[in-house]
C-alpha positions in Angstrom: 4.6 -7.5 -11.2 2.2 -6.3 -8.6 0.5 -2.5 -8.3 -1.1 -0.8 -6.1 -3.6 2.2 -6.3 -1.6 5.7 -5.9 -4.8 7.5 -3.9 -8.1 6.1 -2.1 -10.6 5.8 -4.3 -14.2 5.1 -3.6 -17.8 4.2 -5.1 -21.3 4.0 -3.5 -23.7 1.4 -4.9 -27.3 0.7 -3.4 -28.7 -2.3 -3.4 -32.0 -3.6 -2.1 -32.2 0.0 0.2 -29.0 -1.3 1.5 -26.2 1.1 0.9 -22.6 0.1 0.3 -19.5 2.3 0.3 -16.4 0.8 -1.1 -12.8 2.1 -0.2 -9.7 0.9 -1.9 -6.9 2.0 0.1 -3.3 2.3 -0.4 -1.5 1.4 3.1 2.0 0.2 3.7 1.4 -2.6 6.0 -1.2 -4.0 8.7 -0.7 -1.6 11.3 -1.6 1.3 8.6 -4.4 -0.4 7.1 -5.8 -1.1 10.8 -5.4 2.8 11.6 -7.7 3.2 7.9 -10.2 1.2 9.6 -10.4 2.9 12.7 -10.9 6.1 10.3 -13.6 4.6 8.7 -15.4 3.4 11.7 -15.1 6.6 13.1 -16.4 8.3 9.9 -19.2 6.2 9.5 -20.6 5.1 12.9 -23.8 4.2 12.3 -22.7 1.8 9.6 -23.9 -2.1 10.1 -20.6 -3.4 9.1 -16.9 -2.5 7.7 -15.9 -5.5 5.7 -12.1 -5.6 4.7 -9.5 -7.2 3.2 -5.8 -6.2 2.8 -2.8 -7.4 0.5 0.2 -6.2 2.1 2.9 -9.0 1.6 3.1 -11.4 4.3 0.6 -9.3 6.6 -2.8 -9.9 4.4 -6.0 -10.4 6.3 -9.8 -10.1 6.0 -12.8 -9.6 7.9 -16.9 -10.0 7.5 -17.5 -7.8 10.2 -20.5 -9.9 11.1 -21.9 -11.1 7.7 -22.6 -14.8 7.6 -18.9 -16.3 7.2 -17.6 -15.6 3.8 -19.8 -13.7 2.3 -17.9 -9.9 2.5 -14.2 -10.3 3.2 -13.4 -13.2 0.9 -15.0 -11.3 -2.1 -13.4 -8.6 -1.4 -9.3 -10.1 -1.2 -10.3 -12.3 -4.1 -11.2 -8.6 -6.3 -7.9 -7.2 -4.8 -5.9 -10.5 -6.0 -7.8 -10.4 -9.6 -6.5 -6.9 -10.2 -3.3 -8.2 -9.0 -2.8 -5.5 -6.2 -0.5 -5.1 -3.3 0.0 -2.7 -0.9 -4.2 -2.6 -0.5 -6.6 -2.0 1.8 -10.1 -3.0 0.3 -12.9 -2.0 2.7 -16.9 -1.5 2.0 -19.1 0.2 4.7 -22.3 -1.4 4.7 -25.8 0.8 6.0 -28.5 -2.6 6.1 -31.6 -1.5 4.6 -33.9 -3.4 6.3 -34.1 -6.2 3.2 -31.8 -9.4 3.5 -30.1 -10.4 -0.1 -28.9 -13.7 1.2 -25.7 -15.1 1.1 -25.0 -14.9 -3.0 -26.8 -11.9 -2.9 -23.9 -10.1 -0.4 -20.9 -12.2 -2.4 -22.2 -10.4 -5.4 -23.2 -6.8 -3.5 -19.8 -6.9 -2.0 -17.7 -8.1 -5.0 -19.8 -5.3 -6.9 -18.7 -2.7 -4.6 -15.2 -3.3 -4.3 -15.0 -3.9 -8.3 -16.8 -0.6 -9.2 -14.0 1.4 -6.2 -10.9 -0.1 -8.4 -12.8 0.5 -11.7 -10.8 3.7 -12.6 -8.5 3.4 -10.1 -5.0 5.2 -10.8 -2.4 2.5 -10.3 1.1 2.6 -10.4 3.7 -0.1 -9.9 4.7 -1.3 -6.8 8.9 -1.4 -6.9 10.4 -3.2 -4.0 12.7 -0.6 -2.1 16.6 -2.1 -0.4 18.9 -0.3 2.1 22.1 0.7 0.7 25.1 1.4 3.2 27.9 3.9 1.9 30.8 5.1 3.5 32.3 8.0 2.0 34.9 11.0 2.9 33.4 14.7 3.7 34.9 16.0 0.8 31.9 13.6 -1.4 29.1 14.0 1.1 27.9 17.1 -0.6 28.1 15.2 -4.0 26.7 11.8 -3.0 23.6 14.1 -1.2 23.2 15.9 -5.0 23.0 12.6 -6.8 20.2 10.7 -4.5 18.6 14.3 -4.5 19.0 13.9 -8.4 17.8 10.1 -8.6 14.8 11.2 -6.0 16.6 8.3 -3.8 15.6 9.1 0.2 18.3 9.3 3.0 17.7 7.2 5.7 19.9 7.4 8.3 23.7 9.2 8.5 26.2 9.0 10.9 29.8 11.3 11.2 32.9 9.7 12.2 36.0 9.4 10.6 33.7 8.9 7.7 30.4 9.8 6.4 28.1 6.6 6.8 25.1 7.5 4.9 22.1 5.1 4.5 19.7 5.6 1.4 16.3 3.8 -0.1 16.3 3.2 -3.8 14.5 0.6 -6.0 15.8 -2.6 -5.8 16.7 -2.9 -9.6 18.9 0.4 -9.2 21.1 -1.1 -6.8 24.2 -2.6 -9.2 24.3 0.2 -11.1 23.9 3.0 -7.9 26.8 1.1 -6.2 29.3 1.7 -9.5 28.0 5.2 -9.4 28.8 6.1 -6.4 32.2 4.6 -7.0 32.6 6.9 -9.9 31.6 9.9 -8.4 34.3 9.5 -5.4 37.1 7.7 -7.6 36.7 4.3 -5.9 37.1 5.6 -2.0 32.7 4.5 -1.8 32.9 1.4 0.7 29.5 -0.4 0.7 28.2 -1.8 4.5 
């Protein structure tokens, strides 16, 4: 079961006159996160470096931002996967303060950053979502619309035809019992695409 942190949340730390600002993120994928960064960058643009990493599924990544190889983004992914997170964008904004801490020095000043960032951190569970497909009368469109309003479920997509084809998002662990529901609440005339 992964989370992921409901707002950004930040710390500062200095270290060595060097000043690091850690962001933990919540995005939705790589293009988000990547749009985050450009925020960043453009909030802070005298900033040495804007190290990342991001857990987001299949599209994680990672960056040292010019930092001697593996010394800002790797610390940073491995704190996002030790607080088993998803959905993440870690970043810390680094001002150089004119004294160089060395390679274990950075590991730790990054790891540091990030760690203190998710240290009170709100998280809530990350629930993956599914697409379900009805296709009801008219007559139940007004009631299907009052139950996903009800269940907080989102409408997607509809489409009027002959029939009502209404697309919603729920959580996928709702889905078995939402499809008898729906058959319930228009006496078995639901069909399911």
């Amino acid at each position: 079961m992964s989370h992921t942190v409901s707002t950004t949340v930040s710390a500062e730390l200095e270290i060595r006159k060097s000043r690091f600002i850690a962001y933990a993120i919540p995005v939705a994928d790589r293009d988000a996160a990547m749009a985050e960064l450009q925020r960043l960058r453009h909030e802070h643009p005298a900033a040495t470096h804007v190290c990342w990493a991001l857990l987001a599924g299949g599209q994680s990544g990672m960056s040292d931002d010019g930092e001697p190889s593996g010394t800002a983004g790797r610390p940073i992914l491995e704190v996002l996967r030790h607080h088993d997170l998803e959905g993440v964008l870690g970043a810390v904004v680094r001002y150089y303060g004119g004294v160089k801490l060395g390679a274990g020095g950075l590991v730790r000043a990054y790891t540091d950053a990030i760690a203190s960032a998710l240290l009170d951190a709100p998280r809530v569970e990350r629930i993956a979502q599914v697409s379900l497909g009805v296709e009801v009368s008219y007559a139940d469109e007004a009631k299907i619309r009052r139950w996903m309003d009800a269940e907080g479920y989102a409408l997607v997509d509809s489409a009027y035809g002959m029939l009502v084809k209404m697309t919603m998002r729920l959580p996928a662990n709702a889905l078995d019992a939402s499809k008898r529901t729906l058959i319930d609440i228009t006496q078995g005339k639901a069909g399911f695409f």
